[in-house]
N, C-alpha and C positions, 0 to 999 in steps of 0.2 A: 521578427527580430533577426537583423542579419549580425554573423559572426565570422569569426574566421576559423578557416578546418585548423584542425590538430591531427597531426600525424606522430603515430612512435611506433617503431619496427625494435623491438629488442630481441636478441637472441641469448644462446649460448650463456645462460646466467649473467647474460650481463658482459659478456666479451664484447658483443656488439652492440650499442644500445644509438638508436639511430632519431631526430626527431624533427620537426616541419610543423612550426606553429609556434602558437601559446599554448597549453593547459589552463591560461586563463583567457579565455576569448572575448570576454566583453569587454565595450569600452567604457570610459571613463563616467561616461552619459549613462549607460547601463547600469551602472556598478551604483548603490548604495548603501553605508556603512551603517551595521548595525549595533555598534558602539562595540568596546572593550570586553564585552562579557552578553551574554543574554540571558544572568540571572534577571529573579524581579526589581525594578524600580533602577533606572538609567542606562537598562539595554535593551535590545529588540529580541523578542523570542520567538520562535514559529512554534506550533503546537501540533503536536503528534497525540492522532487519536487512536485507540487500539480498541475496536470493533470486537464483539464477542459473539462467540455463534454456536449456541448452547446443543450438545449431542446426547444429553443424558435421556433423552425420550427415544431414541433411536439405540442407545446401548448402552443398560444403568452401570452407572460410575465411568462413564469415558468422560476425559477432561476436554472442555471447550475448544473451539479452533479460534483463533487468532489472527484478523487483519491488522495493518495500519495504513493511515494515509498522513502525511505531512503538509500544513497547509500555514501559510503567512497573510497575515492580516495587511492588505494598504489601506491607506487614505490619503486620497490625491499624490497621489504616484509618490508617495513614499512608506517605508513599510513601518508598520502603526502597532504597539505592544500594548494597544488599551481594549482586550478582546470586550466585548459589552454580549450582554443575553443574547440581544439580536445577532451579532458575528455565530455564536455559536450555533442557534436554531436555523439559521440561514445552513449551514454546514449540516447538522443534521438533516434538513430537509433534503441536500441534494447526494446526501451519502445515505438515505432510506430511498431515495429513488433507484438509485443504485442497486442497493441491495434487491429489490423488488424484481429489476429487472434481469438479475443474474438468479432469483428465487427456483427455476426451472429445474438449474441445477443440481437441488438439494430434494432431499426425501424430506416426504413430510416430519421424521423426528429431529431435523435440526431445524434451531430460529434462533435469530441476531435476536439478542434481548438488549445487549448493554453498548453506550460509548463512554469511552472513558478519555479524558484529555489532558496530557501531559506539555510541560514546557518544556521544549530541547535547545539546544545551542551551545556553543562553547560556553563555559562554568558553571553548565550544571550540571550535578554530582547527586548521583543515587546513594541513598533514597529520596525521591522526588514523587511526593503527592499529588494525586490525581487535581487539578485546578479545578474541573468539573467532572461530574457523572449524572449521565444520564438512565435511566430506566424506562426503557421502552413500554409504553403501557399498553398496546398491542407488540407483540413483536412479530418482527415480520419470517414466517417461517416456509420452508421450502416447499414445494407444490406437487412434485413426482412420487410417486407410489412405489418407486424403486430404489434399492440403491444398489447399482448394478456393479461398482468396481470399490477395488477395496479401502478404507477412511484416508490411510494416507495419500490419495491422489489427488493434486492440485494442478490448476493451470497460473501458472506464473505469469504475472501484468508488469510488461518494463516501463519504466517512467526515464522515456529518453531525455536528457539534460544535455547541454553545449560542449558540456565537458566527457566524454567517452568513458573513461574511469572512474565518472560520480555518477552513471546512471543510479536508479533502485528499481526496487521490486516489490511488490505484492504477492503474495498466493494462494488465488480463493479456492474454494474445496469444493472438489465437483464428484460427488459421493454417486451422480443419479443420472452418468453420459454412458452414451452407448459408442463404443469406440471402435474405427473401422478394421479391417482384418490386417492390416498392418499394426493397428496398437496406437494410432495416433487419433485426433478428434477430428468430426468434421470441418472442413471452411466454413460450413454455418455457423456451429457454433463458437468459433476460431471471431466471426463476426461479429455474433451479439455480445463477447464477453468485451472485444476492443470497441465495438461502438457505446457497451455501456458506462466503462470508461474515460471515453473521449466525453459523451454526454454528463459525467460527473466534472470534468473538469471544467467544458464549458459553463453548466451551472455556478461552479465555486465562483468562477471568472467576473459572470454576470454582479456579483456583491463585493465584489474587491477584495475578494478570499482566491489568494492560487496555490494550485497543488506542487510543491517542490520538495526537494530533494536534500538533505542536510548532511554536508562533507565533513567529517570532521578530520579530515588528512588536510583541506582546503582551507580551513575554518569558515566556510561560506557554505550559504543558502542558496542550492541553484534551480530556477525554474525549468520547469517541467515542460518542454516544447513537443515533445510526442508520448504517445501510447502505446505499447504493443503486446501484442499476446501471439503466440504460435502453435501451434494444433501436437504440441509433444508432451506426454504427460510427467510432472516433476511428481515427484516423492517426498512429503513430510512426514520422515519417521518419528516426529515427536509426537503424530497427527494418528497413530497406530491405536487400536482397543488396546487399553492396558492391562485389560482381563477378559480370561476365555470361559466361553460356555460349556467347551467342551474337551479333553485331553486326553490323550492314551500314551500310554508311557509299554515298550516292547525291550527284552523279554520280563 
């Protein structure tokens, strides 16, 4: 899909605030409306799934970690609010492939048990019940015997979008990498985590399910045109043991 660049140079709070483009770059061909609202019944909703990745085997009472990925349903090149069994398990299938192959990552006491799938889009207002949930009947659980750096360490997955200020992100937890003497991950693995992502979006791709990105500054749905991961490691402090095993308190 070609676009047009968007450029903004702001400085100085806003003294200089400079720009070259659109912030909306598609054209009119591109662009379809997905009504007034994307509550149920007369608008179009994308559905955001939030992936569960159970650590209480690896540290009793540590609370879950937390993916999501955002995915819109077409049918014949328009985007379709009638998710069916089939859209979803199609979705599960290529977001447990996913997980499988980022599995490396993790020690053996964490596992994806759960997906759970929410409607988003402009007019909908929490509380917003899960539309589905799934329970993993195996679940797929980490493979490494280690876990070599501490819970809150994540590698952040950018979901590049047209629009520069609507990218998103991901950030899967890699409890079980070995990190080089600068503190950063290797290009290999730097590799396998953006190829296991690009390989999840081409699967969505292949069933007329795609991975995008939901603006609500925009109020639009923008597709997801790259992947990226970079070998620096982020910190989710939410993602910390909430209790210790062990304390000393001096004098």
């Amino acid at each position: 899909m070609t676009v047009v660049a968007y450029d903004r140079l702001r400085m100085l709070w806003g003294a200089l605030d400079w720009q070259h483009g659109t912030n909306h770059p598609y054209t009119a061909a591109q662009t379809k409306s997905g009504g007034d609202s994307a509550v149920a019944v007369g608008g179009i909703g994308i559905r955001r799934v939030e992936c569960t990745i159970d650590r209480a085997t690896q540290h009793a009472g540590a609370d879950p970690a937390v993916m999501h990925f955002d995915i819109l349903n077409m049918t014949s090149s328009a985007p379709d609010d009638t998710w069916t069994t089939t859209d979803y398990t199609q979705s599960e299938t290529a977001l447990s492939a996913f997980f499988t192959s980022v599995a490396p990552f993790w020690s053996t006491g964490y596992k994806l048990t759960t997906f759970n799938w929410y409607r988003i889009g402009d007019g909908v207002t929490k509380p917003n019940p899960a539309e589905r949930q799934l329970l993993l009947t195996t679940p797929i659980a980490g493979s490494s015997s280690f876990h070599t750096v501490p819970p809150q360490s994540a590698c952040s997955i950018t979901f590049r979008t047209a629009v520069r200020r609507s990218w998103g992100r991901t950030y899967l937890p890699i409890p079980s990498v070995s990190l080089s003497a600068a503190g950063v991950l290797s290009q290999s693995n730097v590799d396998t985590i953006t190829g296991a992502a690009n390989t999840l979006v081409t699967a969505l791709a292949a069933n007329d399910l795609h991975l995008v990105v939901y603006s609500a500054h925009l109020h639009a749905t923008l597709n997801v045109e790259h992947v990226e991961a970079d070998d620096v490691v982020d910190i989710i402090r939410r993602r910390r043991w909430k209790t210790s095993t062990y304390k000393k308190i001096l004098p």
